[in-house]
KEMARSE-509648 format. One record per atom (N, C-alpha, C, O, CB): atom name; residue in one letter; x, y, z negated. Coordinates in steps of 0.05 Angstrom, whole numbers, plus 5000, padded with zeros to 4 digits. Each point is the difference from the previous one (the first is absolute). Glycine has a CB too. Example, Ala and Ser with C-alpha at 12.3 -4.5 7.8 and 13.67 -1.06 7.14 Angstrom:
% KEMARSE-509648
kolro atomo N&residuo A&X 5264&Y 4886&Z 4844
kolro atomo CA&residuo A&X 4982&Y 5024&Z 5000
kolro atomo C&residuo A&X 5018&Y 5024&Z 5000
kolro atomo O&residuo A&X 5021&Y 5000&Z 4987
kolro atomo CB&residuo A&X 4941&Y 4977&Z 4988
kolro atomo N&residuo S&X 5031&Y 5044&Z 5039
kolro atomo CA&residuo S&X 5016&Y 5024&Z 4999
kolro atomo C&residuo S&X 4985&Y 5022&Z 4986
kolro atomo O&residuo S&X 5010&Y 5022&Z 4996
kolro atomo CB&residuo S&X 5014&Y 4965&Z 5047
This chain:
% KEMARSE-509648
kolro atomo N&residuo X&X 4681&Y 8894&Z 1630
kolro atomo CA&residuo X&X 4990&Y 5016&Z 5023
kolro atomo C&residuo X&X 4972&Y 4990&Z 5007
kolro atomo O&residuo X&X 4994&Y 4978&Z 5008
kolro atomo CB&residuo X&X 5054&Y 5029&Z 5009
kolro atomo N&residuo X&X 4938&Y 5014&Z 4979
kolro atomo CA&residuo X&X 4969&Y 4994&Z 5022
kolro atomo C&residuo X&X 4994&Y 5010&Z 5020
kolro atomo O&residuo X&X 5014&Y 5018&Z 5009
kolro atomo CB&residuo X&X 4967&Y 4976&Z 4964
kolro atomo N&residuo X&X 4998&Y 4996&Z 5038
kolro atomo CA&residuo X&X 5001&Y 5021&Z 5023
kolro atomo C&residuo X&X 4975&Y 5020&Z 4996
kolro atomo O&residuo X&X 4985&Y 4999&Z 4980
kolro atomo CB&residuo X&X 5039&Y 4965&Z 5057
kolro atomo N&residuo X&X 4972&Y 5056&Z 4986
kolro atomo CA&residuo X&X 4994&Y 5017&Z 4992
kolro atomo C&residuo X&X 4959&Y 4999&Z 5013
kolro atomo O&residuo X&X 4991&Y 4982&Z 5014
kolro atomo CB&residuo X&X 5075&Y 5040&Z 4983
kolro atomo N&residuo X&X 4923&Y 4995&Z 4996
kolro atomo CA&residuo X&X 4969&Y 4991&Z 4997
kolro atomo C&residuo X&X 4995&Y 5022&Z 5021
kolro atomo O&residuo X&X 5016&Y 5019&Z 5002
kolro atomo CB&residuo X&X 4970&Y 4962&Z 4943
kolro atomo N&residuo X&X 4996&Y 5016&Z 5069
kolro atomo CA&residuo X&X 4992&Y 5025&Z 5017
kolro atomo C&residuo X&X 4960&Y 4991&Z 5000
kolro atomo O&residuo X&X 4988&Y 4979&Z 5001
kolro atomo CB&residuo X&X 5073&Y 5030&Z 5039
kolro atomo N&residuo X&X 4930&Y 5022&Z 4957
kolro atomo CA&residuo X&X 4980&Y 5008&Z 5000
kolro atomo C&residuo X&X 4981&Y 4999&Z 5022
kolro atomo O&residuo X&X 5007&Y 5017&Z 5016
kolro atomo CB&residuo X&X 5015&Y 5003&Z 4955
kolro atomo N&residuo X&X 4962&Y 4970&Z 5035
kolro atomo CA&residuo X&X 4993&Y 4997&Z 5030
kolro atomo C&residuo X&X 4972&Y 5011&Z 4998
kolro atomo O&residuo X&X 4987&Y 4985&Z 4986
kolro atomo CB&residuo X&X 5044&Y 4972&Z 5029
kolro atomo N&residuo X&X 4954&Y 5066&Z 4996
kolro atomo CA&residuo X&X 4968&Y 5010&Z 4991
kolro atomo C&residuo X&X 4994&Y 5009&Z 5024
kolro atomo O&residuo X&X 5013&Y 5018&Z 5011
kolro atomo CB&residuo X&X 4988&Y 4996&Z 4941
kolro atomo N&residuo X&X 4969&Y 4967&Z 5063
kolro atomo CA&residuo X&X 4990&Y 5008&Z 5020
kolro atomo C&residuo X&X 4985&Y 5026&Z 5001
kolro atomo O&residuo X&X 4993&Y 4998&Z 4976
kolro atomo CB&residuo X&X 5010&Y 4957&Z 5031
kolro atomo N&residuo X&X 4988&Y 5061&Z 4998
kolro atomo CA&residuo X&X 4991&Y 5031&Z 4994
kolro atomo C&residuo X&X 4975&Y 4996&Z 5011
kolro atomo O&residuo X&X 4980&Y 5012&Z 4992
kolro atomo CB&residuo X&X 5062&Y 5019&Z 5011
kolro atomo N&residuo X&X 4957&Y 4946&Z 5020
kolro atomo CA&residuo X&X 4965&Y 4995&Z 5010
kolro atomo C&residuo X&X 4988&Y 4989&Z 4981
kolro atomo O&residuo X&X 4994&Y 4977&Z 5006
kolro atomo CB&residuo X&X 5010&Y 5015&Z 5039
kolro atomo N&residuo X&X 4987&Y 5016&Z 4927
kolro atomo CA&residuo X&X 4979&Y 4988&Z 4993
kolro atomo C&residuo X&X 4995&Y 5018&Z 4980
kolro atomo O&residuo X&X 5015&Y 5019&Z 4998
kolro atomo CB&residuo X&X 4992&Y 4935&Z 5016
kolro atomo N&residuo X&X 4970&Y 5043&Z 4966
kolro atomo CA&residuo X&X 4988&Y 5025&Z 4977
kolro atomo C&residuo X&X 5025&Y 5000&Z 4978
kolro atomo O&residuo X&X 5013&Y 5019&Z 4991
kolro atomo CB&residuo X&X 4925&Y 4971&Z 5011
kolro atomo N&residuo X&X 5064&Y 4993&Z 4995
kolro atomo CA&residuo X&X 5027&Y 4994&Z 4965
kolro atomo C&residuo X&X 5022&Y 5010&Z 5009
kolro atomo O&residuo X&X 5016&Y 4996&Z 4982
kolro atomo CB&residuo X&X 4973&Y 4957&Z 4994
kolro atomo N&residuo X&X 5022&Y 5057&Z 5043
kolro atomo CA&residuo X&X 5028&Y 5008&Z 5003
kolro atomo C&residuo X&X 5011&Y 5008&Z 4981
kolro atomo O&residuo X&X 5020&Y 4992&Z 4989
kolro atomo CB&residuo X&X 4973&Y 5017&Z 5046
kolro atomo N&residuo X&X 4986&Y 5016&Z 4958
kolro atomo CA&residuo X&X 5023&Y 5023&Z 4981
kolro atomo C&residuo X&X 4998&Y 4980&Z 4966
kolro atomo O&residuo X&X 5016&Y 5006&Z 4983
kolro atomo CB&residuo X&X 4965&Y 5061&Z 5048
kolro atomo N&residuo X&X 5001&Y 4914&Z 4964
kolro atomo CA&residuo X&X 4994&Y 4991&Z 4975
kolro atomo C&residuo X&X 5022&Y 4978&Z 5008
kolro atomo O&residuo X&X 5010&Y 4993&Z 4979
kolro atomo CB&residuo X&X 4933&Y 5021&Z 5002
kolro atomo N&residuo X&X 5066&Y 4976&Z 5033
kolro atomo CA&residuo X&X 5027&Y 4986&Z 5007
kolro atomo C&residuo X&X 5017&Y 5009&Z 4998
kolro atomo O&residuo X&X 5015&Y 4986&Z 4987
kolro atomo CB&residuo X&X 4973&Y 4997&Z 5033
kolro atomo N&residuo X&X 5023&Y 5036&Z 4987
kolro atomo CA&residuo X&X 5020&Y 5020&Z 4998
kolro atomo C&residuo X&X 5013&Y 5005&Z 4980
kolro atomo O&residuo X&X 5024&Y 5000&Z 4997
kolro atomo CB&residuo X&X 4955&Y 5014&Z 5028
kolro atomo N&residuo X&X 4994&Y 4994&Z 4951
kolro atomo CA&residuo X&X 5003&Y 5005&Z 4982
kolro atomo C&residuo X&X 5002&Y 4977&Z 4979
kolro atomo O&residuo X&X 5001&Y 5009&Z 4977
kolro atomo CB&residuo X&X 4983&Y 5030&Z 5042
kolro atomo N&residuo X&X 5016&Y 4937&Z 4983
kolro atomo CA&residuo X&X 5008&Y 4977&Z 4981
kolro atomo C&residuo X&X 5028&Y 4997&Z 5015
kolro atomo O&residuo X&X 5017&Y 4990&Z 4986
kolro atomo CB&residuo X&X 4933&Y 4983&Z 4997
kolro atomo N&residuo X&X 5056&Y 5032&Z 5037
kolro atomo CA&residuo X&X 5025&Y 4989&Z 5015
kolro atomo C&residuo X&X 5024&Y 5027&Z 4984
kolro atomo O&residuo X&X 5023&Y 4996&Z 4992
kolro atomo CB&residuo X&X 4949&Y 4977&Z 5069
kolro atomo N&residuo X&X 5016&Y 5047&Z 4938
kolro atomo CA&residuo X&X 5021&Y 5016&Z 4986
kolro atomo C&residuo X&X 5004&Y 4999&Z 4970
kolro atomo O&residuo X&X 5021&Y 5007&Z 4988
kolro atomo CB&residuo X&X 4970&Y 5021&Z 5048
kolro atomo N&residuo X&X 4988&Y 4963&Z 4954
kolro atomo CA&residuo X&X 4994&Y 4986&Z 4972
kolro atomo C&residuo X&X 5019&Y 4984&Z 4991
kolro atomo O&residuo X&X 5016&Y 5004&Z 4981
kolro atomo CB&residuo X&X 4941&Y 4994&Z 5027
kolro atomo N&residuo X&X 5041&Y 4979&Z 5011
kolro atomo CA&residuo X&X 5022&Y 4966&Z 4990
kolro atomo C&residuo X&X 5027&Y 5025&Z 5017
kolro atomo O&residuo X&X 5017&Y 5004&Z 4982
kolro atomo CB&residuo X&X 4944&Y 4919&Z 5031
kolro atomo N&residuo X&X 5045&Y 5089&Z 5005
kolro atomo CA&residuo X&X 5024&Y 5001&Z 5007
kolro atomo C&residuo X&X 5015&Y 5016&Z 4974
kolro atomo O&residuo X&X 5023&Y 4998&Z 4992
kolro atomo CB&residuo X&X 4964&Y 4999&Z 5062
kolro atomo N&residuo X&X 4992&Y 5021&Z 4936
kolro atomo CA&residuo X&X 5010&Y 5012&Z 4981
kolro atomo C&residuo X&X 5018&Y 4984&Z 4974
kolro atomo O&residuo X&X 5021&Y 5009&Z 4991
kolro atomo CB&residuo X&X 4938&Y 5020&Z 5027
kolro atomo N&residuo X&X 5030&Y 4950&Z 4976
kolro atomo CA&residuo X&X 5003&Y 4985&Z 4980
kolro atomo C&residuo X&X 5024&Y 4987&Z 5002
kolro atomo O&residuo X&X 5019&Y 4999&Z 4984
kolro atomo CB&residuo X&X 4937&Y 4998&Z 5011
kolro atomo N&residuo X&X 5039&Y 4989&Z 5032
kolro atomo CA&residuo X&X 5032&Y 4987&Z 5014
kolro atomo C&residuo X&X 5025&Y 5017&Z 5001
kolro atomo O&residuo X&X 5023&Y 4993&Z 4998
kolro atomo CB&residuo X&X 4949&Y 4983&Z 5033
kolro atomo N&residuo X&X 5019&Y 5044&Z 4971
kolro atomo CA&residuo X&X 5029&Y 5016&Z 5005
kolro atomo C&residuo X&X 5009&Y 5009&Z 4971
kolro atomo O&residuo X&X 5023&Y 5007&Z 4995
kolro atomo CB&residuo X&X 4965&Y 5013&Z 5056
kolro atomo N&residuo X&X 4991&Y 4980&Z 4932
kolro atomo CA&residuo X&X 5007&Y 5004&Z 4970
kolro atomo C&residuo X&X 5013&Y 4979&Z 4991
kolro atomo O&residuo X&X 5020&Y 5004&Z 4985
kolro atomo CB&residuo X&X 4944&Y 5021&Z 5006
kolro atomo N&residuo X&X 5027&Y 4943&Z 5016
kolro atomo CA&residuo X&X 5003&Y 4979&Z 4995
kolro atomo C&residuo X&X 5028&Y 4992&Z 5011
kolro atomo O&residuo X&X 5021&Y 4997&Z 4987
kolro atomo CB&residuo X&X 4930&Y 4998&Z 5011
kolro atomo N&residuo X&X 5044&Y 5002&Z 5029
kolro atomo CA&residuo X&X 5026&Y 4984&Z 5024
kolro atomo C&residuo X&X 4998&Y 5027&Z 5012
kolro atomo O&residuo X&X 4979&Y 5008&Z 5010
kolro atomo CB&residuo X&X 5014&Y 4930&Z 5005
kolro atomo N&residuo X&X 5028&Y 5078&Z 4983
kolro atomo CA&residuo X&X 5002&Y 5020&Z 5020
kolro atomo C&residuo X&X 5012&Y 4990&Z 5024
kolro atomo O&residuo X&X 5022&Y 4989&Z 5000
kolro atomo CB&residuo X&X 4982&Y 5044&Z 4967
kolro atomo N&residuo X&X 4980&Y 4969&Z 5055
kolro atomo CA&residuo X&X 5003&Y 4999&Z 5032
kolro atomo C&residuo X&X 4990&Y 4969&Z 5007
kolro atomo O&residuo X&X 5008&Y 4985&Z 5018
kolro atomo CB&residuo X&X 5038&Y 5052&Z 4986
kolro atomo N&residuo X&X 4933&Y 4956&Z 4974
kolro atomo CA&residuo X&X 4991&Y 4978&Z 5010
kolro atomo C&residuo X&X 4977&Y 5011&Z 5023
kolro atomo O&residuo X&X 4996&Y 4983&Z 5018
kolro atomo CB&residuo X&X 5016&Y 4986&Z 4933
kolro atomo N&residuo X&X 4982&Y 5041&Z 5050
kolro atomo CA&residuo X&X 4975&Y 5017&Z 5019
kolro atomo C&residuo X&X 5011&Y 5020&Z 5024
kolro atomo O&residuo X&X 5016&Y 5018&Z 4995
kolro atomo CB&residuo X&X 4953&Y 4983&Z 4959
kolro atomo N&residuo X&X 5022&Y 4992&Z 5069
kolro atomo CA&residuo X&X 5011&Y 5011&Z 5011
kolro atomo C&residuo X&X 4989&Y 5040&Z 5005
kolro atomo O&residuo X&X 4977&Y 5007&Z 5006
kolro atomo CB&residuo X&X 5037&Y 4933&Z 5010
kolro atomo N&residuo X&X 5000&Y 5070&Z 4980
kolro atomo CA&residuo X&X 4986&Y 5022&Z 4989
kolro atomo C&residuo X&X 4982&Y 5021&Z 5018
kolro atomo O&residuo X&X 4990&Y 5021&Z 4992
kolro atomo CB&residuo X&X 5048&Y 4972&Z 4975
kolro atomo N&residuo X&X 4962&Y 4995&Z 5060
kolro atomo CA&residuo X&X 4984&Y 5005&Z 5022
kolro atomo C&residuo X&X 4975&Y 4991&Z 5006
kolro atomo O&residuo X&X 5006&Y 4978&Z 5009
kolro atomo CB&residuo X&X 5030&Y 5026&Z 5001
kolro atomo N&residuo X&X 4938&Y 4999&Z 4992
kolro atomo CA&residuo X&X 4977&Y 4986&Z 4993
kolro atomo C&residuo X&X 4998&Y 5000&Z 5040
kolro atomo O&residuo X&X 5006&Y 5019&Z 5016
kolro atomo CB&residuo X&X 4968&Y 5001&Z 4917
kolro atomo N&residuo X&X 5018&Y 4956&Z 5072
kolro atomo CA&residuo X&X 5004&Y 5001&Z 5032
kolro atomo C&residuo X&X 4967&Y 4995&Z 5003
kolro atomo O&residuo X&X 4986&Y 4981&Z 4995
kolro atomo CB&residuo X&X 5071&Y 4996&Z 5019
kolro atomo N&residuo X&X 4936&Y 5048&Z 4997
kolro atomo CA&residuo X&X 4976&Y 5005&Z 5010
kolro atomo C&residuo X&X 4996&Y 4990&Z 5023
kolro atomo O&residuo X&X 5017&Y 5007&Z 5017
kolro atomo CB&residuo X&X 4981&Y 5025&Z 4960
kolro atomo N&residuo X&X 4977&Y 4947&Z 5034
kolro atomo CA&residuo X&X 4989&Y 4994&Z 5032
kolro atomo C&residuo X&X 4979&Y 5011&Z 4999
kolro atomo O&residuo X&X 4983&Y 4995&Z 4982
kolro atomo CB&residuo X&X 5033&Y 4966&Z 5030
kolro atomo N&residuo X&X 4980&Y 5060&Z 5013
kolro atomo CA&residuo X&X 4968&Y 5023&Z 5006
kolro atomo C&residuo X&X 4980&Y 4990&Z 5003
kolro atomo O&residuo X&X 4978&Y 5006&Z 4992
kolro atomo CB&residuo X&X 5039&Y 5021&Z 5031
kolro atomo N&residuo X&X 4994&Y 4950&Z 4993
kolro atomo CA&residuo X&X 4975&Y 4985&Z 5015
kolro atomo C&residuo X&X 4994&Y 4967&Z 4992
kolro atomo O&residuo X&X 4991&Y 4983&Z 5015
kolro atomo CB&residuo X&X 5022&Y 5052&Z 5028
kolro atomo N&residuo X&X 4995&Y 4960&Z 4929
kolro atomo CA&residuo X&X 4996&Y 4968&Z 4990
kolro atomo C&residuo X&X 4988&Y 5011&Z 4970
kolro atomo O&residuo X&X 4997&Y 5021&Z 4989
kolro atomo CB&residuo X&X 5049&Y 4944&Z 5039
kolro atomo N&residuo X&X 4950&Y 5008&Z 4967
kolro atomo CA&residuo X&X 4982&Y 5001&Z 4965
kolro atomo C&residuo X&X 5010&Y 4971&Z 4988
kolro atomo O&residuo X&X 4991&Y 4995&Z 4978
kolro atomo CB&residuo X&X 4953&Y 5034&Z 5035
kolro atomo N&residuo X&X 5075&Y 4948&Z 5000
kolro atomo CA&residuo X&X 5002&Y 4978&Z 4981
kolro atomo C&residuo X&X 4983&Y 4994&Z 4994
kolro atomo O&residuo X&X 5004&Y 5004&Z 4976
kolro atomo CB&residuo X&X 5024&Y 5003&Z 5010
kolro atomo N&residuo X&X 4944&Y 4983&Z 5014
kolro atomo CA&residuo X&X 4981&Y 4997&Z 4976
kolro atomo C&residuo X&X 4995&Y 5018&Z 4973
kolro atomo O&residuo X&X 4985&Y 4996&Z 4982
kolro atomo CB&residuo X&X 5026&Y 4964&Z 5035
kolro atomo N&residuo X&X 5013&Y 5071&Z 4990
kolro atomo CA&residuo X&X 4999&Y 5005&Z 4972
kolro atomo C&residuo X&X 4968&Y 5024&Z 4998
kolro atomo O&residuo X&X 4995&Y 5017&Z 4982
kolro atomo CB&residuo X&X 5072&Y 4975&Z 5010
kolro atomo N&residuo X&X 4916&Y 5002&Z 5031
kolro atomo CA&residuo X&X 4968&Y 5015&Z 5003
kolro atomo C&residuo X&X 4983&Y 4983&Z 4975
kolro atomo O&residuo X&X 4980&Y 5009&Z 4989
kolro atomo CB&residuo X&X 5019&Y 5001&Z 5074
kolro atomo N&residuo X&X 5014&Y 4962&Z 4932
kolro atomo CA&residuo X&X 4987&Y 4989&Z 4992
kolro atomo C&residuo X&X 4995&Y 4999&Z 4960
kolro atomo O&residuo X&X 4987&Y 4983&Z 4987
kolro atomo CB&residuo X&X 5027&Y 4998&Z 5069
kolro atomo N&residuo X&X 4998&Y 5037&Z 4935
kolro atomo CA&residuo X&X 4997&Y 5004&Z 4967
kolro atomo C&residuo X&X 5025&Y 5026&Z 4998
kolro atomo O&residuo X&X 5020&Y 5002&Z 5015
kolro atomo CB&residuo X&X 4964&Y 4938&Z 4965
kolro atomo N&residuo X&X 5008&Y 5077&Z 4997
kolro atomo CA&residuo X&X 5018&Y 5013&Z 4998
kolro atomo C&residuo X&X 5027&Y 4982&Z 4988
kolro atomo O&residuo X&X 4999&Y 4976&Z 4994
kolro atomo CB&residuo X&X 4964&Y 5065&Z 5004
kolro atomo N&residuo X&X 5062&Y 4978&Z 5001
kolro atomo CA&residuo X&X 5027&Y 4985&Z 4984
kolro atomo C&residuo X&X 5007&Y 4974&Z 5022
kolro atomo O&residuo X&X 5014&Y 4982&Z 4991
kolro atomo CB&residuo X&X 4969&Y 5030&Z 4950
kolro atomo N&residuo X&X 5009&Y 4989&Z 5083
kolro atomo CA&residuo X&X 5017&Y 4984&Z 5022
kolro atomo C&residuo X&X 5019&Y 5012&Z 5012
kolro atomo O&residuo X&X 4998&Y 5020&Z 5014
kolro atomo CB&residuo X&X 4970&Y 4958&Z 4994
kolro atomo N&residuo X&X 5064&Y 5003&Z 4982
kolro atomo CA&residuo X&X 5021&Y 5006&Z 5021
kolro atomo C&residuo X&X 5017&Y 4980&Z 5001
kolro atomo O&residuo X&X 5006&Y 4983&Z 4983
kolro atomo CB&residuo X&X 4993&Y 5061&Z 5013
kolro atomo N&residuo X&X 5012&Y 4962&Z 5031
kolro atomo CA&residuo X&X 5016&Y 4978&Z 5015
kolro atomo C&residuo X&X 5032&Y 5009&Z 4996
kolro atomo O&residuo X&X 5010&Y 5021&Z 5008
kolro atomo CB&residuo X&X 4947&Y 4969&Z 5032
kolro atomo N&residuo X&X 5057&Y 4988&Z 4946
kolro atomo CA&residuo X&X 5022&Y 5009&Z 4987
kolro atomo C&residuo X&X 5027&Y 4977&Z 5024
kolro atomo O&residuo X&X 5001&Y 4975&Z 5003
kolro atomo CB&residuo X&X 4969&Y 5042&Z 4931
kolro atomo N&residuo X&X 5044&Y 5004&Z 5076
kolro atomo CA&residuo X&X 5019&Y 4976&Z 5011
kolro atomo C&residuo X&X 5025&Y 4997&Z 4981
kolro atomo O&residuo X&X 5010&Y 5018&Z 4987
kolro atomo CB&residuo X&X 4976&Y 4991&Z 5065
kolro atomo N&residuo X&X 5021&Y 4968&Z 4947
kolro atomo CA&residuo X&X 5025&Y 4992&Z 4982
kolro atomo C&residuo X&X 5020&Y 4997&Z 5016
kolro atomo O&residuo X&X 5002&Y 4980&Z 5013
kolro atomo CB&residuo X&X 4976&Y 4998&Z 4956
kolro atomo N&residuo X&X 5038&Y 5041&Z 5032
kolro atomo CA&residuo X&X 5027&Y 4998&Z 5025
kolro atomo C&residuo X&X 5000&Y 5005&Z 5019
kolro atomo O&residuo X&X 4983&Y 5015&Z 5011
kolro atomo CB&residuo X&X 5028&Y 4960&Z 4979
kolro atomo N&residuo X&X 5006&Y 5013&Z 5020
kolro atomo CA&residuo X&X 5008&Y 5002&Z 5033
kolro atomo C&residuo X&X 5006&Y 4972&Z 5004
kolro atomo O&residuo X&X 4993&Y 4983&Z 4984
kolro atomo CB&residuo X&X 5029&Y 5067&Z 5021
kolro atomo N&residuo X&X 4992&Y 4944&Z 5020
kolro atomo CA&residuo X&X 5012&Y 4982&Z 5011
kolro atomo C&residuo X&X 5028&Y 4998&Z 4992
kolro atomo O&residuo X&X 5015&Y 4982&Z 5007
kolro atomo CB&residuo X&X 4952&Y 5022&Z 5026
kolro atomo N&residuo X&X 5038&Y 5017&Z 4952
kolro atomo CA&residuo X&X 5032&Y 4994&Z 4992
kolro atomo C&residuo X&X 4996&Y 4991&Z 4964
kolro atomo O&residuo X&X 5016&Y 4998&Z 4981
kolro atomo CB&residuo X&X 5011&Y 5047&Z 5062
kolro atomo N&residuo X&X 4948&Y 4952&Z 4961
kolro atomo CA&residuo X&X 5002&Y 4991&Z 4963
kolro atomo C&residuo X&X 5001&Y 4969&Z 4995
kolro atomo O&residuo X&X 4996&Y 4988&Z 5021
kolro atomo CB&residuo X&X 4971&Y 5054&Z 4964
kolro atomo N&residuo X&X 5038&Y 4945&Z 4996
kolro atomo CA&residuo X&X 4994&Y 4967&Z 4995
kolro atomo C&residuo X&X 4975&Y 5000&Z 4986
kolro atomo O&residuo X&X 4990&Y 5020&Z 4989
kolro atomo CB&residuo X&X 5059&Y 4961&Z 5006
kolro atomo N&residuo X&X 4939&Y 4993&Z 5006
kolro atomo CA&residuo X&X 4978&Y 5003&Z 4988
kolro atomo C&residuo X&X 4999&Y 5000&Z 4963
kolro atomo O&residuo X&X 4981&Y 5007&Z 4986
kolro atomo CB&residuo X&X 5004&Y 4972&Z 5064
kolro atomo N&residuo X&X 5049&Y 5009&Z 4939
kolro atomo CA&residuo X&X 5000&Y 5012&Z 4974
kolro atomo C&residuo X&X 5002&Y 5035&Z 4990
kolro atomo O&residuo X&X 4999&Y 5009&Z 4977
kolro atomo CB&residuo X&X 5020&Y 4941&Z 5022
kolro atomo N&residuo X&X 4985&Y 5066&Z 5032
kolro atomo CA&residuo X&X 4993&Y 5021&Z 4982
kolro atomo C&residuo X&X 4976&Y 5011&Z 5003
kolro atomo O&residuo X&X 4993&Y 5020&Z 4988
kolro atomo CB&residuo X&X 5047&Y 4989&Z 5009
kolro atomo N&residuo X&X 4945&Y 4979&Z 5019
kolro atomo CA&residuo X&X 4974&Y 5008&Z 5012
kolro atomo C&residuo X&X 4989&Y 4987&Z 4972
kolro atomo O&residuo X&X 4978&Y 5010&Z 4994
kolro atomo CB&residuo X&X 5022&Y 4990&Z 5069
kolro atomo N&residuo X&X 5006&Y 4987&Z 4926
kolro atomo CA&residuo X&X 4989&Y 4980&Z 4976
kolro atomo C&residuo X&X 4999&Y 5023&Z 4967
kolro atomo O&residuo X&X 4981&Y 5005&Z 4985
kolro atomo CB&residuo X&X 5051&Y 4938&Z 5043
kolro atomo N&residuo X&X 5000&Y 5069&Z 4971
kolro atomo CA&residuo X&X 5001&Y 5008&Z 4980
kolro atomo C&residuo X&X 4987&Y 5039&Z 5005
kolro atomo O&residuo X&X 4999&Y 5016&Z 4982
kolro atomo CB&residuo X&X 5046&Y 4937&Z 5004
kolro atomo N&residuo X&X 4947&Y 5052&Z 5040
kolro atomo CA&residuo X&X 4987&Y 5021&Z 4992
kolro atomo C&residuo X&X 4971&Y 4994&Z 5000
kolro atomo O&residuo X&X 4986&Y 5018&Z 4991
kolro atomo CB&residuo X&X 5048&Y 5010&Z 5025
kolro atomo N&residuo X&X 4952&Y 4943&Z 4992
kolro atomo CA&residuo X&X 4979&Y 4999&Z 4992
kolro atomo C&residuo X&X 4997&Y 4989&Z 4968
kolro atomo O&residuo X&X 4981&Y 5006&Z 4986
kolro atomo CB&residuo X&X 5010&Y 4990&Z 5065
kolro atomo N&residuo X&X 5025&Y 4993&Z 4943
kolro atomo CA&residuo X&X 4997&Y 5002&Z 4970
kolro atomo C&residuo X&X 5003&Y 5034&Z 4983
kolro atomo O&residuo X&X 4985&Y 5007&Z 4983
kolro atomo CB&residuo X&X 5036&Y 4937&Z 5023
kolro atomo N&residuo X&X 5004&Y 5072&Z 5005
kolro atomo CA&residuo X&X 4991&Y 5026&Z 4996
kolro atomo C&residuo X&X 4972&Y 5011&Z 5000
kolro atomo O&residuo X&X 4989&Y 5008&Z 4979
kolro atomo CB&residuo X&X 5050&Y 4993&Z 5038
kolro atomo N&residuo X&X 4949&Y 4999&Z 5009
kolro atomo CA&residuo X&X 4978&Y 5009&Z 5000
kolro atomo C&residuo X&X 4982&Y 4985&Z 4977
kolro atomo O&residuo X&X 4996&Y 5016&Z 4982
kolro atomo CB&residuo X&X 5014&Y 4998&Z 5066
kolro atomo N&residuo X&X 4982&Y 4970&Z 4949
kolro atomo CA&residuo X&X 4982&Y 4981&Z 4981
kolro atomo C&residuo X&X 5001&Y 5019&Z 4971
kolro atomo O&residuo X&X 4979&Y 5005&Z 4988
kolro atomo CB&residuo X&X 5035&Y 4939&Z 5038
kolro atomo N&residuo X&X 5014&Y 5065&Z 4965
kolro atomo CA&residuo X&X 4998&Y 5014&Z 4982
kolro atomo C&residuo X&X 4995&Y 5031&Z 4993
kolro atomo O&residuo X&X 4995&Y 5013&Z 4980
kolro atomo CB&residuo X&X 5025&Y 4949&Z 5021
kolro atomo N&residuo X&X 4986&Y 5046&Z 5031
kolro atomo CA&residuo X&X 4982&Y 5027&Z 4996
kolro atomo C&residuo X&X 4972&Y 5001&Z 5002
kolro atomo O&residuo X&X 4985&Y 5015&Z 4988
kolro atomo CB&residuo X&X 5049&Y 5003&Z 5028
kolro atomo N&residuo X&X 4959&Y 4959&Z 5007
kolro atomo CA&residuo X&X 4976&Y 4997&Z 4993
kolro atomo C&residuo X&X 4988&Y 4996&Z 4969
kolro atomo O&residuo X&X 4982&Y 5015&Z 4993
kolro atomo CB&residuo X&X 5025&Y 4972&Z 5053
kolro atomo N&residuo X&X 5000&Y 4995&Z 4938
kolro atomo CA&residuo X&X 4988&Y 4997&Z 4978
kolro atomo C&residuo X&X 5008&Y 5025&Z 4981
kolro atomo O&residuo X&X 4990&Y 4998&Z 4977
kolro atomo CB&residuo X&X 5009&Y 4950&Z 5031
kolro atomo N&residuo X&X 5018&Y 5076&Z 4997
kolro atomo CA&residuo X&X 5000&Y 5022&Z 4980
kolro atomo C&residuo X&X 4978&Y 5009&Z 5019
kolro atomo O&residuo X&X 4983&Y 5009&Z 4986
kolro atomo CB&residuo X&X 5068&Y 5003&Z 4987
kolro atomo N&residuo X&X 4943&Y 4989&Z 5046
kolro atomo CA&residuo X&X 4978&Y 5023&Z 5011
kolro atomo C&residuo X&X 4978&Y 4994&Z 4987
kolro atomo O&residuo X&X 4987&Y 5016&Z 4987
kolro atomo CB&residuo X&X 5028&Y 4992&Z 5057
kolro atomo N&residuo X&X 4976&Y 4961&Z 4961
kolro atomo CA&residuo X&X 4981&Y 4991&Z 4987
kolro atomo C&residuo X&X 4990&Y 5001&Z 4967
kolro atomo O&residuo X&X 4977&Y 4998&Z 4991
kolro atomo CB&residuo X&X 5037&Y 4982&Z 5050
kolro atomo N&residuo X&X 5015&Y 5025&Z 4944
kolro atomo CA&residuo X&X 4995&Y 5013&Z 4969
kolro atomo C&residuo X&X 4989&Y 5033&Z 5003
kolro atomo O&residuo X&X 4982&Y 5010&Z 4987
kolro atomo CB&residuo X&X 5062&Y 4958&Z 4992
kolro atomo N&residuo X&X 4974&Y 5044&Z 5043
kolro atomo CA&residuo X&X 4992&Y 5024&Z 4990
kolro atomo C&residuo X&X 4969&Y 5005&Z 5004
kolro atomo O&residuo X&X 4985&Y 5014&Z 4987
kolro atomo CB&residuo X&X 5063&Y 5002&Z 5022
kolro atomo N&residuo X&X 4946&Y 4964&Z 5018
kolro atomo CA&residuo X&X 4968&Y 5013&Z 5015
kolro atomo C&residuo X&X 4978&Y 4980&Z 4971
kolro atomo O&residuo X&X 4976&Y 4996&Z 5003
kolro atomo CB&residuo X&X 5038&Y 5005&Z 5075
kolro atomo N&residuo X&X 4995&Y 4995&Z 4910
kolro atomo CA&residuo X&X 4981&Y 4991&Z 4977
kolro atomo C&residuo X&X 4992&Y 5005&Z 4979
kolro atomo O&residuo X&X 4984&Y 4985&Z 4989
kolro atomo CB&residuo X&X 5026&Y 4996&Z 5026
């Protein structure tokens, strides 16, 4: 069991939509990969940016909840690590 990843993209800043669009990228992959490792709701804030103003491909990923342990918060970040590295084959 892992837990599950949620999407977090501030909309105040220029890269939103180029965030967006790598965030539906890796979710894509994950759900090909670990289906329902991602949570399949991208949770938009109107009025924040995370730092993600600061380069395109910034996002703020939460691992769980409060009802997770940190070994599954563990094994979906090792999940992720490997969609990341197919994204990273394909974008090359």
């Amino acid at each position: 069991k892992a837990a599950h990843i949620l999407v977090v993209i501030g909309k105040k800043n220029p890269h939103w939509e180029k965030n967006e669009a790598l965030a539906k990228a890796l979710m894509k992959i994950g759900e090909e990969k670990y289906p329902g490792l991602f949570d399949p709701n991208i949770c938009y804030a109107a009025d924040a940016r995370y730092n993600q103003h600061l380069s395109d491909g910034g996002l703020l990923l939460e691992f769980g909840t409060q009802y997770n342990t940190l070994d599954e918060s563990n094994r979906a970040a090792e999940a992720l690590a490997e969609v990341l590295a197919e994204w990273l084959k394909k974008a090359s």
